[in-house]
C-alpha positions, -999 to +999 in steps of 0.1 A: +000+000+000+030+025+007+045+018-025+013+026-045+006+058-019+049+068-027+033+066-065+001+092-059+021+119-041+053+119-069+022+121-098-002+147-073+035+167-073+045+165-108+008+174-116+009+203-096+047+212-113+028+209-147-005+228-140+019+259-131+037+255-166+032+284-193+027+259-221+005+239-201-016+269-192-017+282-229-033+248-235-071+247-221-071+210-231-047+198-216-050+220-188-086+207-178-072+175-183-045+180-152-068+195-132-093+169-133-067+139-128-050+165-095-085+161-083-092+126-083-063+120-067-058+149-043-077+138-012-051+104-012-025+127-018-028+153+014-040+123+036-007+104+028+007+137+036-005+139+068+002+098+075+043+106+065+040+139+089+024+119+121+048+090+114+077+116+116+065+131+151+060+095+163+095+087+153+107+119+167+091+113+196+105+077+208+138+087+197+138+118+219+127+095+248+152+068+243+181+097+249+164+119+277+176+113+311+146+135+328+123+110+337+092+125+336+100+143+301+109+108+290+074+103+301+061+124+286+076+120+249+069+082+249+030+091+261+029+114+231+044+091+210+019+067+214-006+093+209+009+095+170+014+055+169-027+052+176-034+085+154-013+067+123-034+038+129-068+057+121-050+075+091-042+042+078-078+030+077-087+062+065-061+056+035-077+020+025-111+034+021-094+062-003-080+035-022-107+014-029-117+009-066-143+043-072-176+034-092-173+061-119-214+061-120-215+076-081-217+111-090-238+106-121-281+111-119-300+080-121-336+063-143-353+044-113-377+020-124-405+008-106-425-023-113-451-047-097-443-079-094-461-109-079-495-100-062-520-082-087-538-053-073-515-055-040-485-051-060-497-022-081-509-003-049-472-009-032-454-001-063-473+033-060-463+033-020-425+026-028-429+057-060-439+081-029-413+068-005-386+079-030-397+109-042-401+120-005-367+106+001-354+125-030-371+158-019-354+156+016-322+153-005-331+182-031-334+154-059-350+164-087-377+137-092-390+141-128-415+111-140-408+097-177-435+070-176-461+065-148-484+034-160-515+035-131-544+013-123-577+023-122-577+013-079-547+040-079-519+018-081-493+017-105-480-011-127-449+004-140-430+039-133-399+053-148-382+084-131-352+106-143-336+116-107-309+148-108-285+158-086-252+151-073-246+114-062-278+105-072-271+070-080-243+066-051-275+073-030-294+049-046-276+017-060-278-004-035-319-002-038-320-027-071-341-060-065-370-073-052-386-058-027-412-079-005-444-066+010-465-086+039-497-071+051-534-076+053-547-058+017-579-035+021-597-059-001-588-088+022-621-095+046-607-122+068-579-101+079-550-126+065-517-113+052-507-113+020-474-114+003-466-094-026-435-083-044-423-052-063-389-052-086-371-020-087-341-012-110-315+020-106-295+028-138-271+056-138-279+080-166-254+074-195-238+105-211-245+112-248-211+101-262-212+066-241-238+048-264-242+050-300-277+049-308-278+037-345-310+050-362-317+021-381-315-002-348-343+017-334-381+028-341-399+056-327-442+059-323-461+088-313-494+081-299-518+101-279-513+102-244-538+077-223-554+106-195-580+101-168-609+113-189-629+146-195-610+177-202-569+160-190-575+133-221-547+150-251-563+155-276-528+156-296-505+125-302-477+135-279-464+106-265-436+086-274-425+049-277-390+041-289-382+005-296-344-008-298-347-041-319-309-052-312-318-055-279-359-056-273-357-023-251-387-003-251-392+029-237-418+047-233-425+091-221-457+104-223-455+127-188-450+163-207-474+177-228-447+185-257-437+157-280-401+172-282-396+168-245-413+134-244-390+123-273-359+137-250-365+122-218-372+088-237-338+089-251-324+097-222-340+063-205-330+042-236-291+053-237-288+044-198-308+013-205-281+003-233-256+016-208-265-009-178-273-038-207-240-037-223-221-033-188-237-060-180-225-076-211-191-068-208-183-073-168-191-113-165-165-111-141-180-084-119-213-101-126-201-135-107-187-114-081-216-090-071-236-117-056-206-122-027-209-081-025-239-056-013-234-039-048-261-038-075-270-072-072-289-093-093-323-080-098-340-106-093-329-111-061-351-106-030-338-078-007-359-066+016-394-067+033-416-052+043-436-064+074-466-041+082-479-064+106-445-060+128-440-022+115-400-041+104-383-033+075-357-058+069-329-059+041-315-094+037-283-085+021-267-074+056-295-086+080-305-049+093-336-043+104-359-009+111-389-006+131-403+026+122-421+014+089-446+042+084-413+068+088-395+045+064-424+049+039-422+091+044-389+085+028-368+083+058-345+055+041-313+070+045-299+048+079-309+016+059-286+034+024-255+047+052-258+007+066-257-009+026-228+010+015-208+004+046-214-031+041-203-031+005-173-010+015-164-032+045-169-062+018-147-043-004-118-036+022-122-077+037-115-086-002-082-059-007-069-076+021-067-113+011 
């Protein structure tokens, strides 16, 4: 680990050398370039600083001892040498986490998708339940919560919904949330009072930049049709809504939440090229996919996660075995204890497999 930390703070120097340069300043591109490679790498850089500068006091320190004749100064330099020794010790965790492998989609927005699984009507009206718990969790995090496709049921459920979410680290917040997720209650419709199980899948993707994926446009086919309302004067009476099919790959995306075709037609593209994105990474990494089950991660999505116990007011992710108890407040959107326990989990996981 020292050898590869010696590495970062010759390049975090030479960087900082090179972004000082006249040429290098005359030259935007490359310029940007530095900058954004000083970055990444800056936090590692100063921390390691700070781990060489505690690790000099500590040696300082014993050595001083070892040649004072003064008892209590000897004391006193060997106490605050252990100070430093235990001080390193935090730094050094400090420095694994820093130089764990970074998902390069944390700081990206995200497409959630919402869908009801197993469970008819019940499904539908928790699919609708788990749609409000994340846009209040969103709002409570300034997420921008934008709808692309909401597909409800006449009992005011929701079959299928498809949201663009903005904002900083919006997929870092929300990655680990892929899979099935379980509901036990007694429905409203149920007159005998028994509990019934029902499920809900739920995928994250982070949004995918234009230049990432190629769209060809003879791969793909776009409808319009006129958005489906809830009668009277809110039916459109224009054909605004858009359905994009990608026949390489059977995606179809759907947008019919703005009243503009244009917009529609943007925010469905937007949902197909992170669709492609996630497919084709998904493609690519069979070696991450083997791996992610062993991991928190973004596991497989059609693995059960979590459950939701109305009877016992628990909410229970499997991945990690941590529980809540406070389901109504977890339903208000007040998730993120279970999010801060998943990702410590996964980076625990990460740090457990560094080490062997």
């Amino acid at each position: 680990m020292l050898k590869k930390l010696d590495d970062i703070i010759r390049r975090y120097e030479e960087l900082n050398r090179l972004l000082a340069d006249g040429d290098v300043l005359a030259d935007m591109e490359q310029w940007t370039k530095y900058s954004k490679e000083r970055a990444e790498i800056e936090e590692v850089a100063e921390k390691y600083r700070e781990y060489c500068a505690v690790e000099k006091e500590m040696n300082d320190d014993f050595a001083a001892a070892e040649s004072e004749e003064d008892k209590e100064m000897r004391d006193m330099l060997n106490e605050e040498g252990h100070a430093c020794k235990e001080k390193l010790a935090g730094i050094q965790e400090e420095l694994k986490i820093l130089l764990l492998p970074k998902d390069k989609n944390d700081e990206r927005n995200c497409i959630l998708e919402i869908r009801g699984g197993a469970g008819g009507d019940e499904a539908a009206l928790f699919a609708y339940e788990l749609y409000r718990m994340y846009q209040s969790y969103c709002e409570k995090r300034r997420f921008k919560f934008e709808p692309v496709e909401l597909n409800e049921t006449e009992l005011g459920g929701m079959k299928e919904a498809v949201v663009n979410i903005s904002g900083k680290g919006a997929y870092k917040a929300l990655k680990y949330e892929s899979g099935v997720h379980r509901v036990q209650r007694v429905p409203e419709t149920e007159s005998q009072g028994r509990v019934h199980t029902s499920t809900v899948t739920v995928a994250v993707l982070p949004e995918a930049e234009d230049v990432e994926v190629e769209i060809n446009e003879k791969d793909i086919r776009v409808d319009v049709y006129r958005s489906s309302g809830a009668g009277g004067q809110k039916v459109n009476k224009t054909e605004t809504a858009i359905r994009i099919t990608h026949f390489p790959t059977g995606i179809v995306v759907s947008c019919q939440d703005e009243r503009s075709q244009l917009k529609n037609k943007e925010r469905a593209f937007k949902v197909l090229r992170s669709r492609l994105y996630d497919y084709y990474n998904q493609q690519n990494q069979s070696e991450y996919a083997q791996n992610r089950k062993s991991m928190v991660g973004t596991g497989d999505r059609s693995e059960r996660i979590r459950t939701y116990n109305f009877p016992q007011s628990r909410v229970t992710d499997h991945r990690i075995g941590f529980s809540t108890f406070n389901i109504e407040g977890f339903m208000m959107g007040d998730i993120q204890e279970m999010l801060d326990a998943l990702a410590l989990a996964d980076r625990e996981a990460q740090l457990a497999g560094s080490e062997e």
